[in-house]
C-alpha positions as CSV (number, residue, x, y, z in Angstrom):
1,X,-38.0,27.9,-0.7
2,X,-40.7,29.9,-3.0
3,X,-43.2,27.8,-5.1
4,X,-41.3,29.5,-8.2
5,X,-37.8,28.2,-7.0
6,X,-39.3,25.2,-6.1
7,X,-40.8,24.6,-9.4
8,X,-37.7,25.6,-11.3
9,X,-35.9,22.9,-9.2
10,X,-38.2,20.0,-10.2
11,X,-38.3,21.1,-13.7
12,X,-34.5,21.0,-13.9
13,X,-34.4,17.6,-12.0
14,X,-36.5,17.0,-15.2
15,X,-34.6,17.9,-17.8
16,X,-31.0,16.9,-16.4
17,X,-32.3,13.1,-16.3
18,X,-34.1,13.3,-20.3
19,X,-30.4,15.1,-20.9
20,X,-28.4,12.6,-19.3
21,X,-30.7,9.6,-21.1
22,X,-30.2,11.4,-24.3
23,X,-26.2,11.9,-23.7
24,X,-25.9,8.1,-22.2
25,X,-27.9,6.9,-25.7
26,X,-24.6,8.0,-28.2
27,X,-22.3,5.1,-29.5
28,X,-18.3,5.2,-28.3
29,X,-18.3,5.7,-31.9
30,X,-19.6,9.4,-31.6
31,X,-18.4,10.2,-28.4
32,X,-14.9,9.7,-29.8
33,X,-15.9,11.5,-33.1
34,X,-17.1,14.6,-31.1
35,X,-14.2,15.0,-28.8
36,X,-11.9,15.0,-31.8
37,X,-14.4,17.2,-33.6
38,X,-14.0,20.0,-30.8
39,X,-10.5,19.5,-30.5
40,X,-10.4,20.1,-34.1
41,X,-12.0,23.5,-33.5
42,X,-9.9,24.7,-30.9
43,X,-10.7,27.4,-28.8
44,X,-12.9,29.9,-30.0
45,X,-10.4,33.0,-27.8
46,X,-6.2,34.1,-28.2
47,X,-4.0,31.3,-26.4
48,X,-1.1,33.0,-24.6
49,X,2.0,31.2,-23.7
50,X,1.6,29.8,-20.3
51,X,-2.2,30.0,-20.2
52,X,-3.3,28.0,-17.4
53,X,-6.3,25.7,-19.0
54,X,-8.6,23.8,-16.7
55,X,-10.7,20.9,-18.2
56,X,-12.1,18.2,-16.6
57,X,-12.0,14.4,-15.9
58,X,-14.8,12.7,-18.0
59,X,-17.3,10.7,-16.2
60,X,-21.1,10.1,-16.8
61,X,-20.8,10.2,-20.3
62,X,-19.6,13.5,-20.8
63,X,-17.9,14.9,-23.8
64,X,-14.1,13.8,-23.3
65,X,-12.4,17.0,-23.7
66,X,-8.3,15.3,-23.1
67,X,-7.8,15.6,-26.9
68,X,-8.7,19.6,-27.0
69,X,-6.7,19.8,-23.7
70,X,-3.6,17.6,-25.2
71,X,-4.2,20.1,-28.3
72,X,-3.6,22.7,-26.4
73,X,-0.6,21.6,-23.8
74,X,1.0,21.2,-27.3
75,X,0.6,25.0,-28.2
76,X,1.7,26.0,-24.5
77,X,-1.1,25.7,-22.7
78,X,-0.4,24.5,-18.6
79,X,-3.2,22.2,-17.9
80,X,-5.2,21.8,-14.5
81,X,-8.1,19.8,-13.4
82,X,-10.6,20.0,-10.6
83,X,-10.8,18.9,-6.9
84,X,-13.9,19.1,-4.8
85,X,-13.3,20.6,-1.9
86,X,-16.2,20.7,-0.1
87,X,-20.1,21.1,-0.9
88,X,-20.7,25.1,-1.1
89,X,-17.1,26.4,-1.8
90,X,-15.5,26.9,-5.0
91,X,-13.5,24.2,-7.1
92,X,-10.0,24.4,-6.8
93,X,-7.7,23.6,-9.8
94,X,-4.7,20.9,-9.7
95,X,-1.9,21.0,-12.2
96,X,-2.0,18.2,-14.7
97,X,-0.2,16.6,-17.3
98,X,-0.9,13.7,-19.9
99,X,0.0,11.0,-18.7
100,X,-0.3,12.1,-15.1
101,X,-1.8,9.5,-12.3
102,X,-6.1,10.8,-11.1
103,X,-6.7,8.5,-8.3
104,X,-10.5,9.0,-7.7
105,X,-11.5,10.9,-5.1
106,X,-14.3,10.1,-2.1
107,X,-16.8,10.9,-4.6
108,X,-15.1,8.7,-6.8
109,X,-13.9,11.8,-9.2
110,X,-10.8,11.2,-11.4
111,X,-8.2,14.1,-9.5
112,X,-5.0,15.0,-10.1
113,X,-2.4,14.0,-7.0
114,X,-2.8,16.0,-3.8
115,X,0.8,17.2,-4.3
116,X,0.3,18.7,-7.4
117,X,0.4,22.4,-7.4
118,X,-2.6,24.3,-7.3
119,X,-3.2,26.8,-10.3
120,X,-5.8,29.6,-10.7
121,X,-7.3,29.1,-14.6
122,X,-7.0,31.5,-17.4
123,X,-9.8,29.3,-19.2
124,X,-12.4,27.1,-17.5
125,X,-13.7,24.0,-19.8
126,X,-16.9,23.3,-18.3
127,X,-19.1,20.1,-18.3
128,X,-22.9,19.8,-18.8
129,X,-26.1,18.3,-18.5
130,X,-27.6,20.4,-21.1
131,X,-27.2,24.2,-22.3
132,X,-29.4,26.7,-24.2
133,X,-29.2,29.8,-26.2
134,X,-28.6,31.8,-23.8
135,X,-25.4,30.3,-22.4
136,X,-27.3,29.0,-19.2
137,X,-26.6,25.2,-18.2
138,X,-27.9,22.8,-16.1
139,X,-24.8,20.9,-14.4
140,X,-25.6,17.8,-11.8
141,X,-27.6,19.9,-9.3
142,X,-24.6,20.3,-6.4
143,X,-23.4,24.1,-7.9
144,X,-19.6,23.8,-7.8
145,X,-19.0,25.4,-11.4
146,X,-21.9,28.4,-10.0
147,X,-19.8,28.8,-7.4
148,X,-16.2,28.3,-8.9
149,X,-17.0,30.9,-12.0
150,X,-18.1,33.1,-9.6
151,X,-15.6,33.4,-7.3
152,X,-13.0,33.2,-10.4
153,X,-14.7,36.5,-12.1
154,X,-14.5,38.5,-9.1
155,X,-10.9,37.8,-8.6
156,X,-10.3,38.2,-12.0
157,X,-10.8,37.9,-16.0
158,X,-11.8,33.7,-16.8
159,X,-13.6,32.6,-20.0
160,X,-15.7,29.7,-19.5
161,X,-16.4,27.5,-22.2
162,X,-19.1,24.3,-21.8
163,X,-18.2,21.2,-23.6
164,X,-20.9,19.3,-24.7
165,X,-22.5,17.4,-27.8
166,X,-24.9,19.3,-29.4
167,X,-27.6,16.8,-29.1
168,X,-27.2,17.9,-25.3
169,X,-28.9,21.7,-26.4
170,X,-32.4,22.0,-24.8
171,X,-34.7,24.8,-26.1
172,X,-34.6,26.8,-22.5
173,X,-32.8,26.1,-19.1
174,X,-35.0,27.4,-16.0
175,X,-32.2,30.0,-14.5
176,X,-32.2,31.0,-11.4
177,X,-30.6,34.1,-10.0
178,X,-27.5,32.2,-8.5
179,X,-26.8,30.5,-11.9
180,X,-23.5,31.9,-14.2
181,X,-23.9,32.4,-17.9
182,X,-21.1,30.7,-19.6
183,X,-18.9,32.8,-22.6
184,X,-19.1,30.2,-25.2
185,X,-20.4,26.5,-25.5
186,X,-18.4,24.5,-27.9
187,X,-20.0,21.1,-29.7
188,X,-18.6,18.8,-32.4
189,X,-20.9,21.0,-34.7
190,X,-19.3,24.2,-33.6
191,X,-19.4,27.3,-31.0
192,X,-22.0,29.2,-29.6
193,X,-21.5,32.7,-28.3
194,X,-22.9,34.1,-25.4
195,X,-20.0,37.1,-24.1
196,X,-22.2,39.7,-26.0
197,X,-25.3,38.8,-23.7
């Protein structure tokens, strides 16, 4: 590893734990208020009928994105979520309902049924540590969404949308050149747009 790569690595180890301190810091109160907030906003691109829409299953204090998701199962949306397959390869995406039983996983992630089917997403909601301007976001240091959006572009058109609180922006994220630019990120104070960049 460079000293430039190994720099960036310890100043992003940095800033995802002041970002996680930050994000573990807010009430129930306005977690609850900003997930209803972005559901509220909807999604900032066209919803076609069927529209396969993969979100995520909250943990570590992230924003709770179920009510946008539930939103949008009500307009037509088919919902997934994530299963880690294994460290390196891209996520693959479960069918899910409301309602729906996520035993946890080895790495004690929420996951939707091994039997559910597996669906390729139209729309990836994506969890954060923190974003920037630029669209660039620093996840939990293993690279699954990296790898997942990549993979997902090359097979095809997928707009990927971060969920966070906007508390959770940080004025630059150290990128390297593996790291994805997301579309859009999309806070209880509104959406960000990065598809022009």
């Amino acid at each position: 590893m460079s000293e430039l790569s190994e720099s960036s690595s310890e100043t992003k180890t940095t800033l995802r734990a002041a970002a996680l301190a930050r994000r573990s810091s807010l009430s129930e109160d306005d977690r609850s208020a900003a997930a209803a907030a972005v559901a509220s906003h909807g999604l900032p691109v066209p919803l076609p009928e069927g529209a396969v829409v993969a979100g995520y299953a909250p943990i570590r204090g992230e924003l709770d994105p179920f009510p946008l998701m539930q939103a949008l199962a009500a307009r037509g949306a088919r919902l997934a979520l994530p299963v880690v397959v294994r460290q390196g390869t891209p996520l693959t995406f479960r069918a899910w309902r409301d309602g729906d039983a996520l035993p946890r996983s080895a790495l004690g992630i929420p996951e939707p049924s091994p039997d559910a089917s597996e669906l390729t997403p139209d729309i990836v909601l994506v969890p954060l540590a923190a974003f920037d301007a630029n669209g660039h976001r620093i996840g939990y240091g293993a690279g699954h969404y990296d790898c997942t959006l990549e993979y997902l572009r090359a097979q095809g058109p997928v707009v990927a949308i971060g969920l966070a609180f906007a508390m959770q922006q940080i004025p630059v994220v150290p990128a390297a050149a593996h790291d994805v630019v997301l579309d859009y990120v999309l806070t209880e104070q509104g959406l960000l747009t990065f598809r022009s960049r």
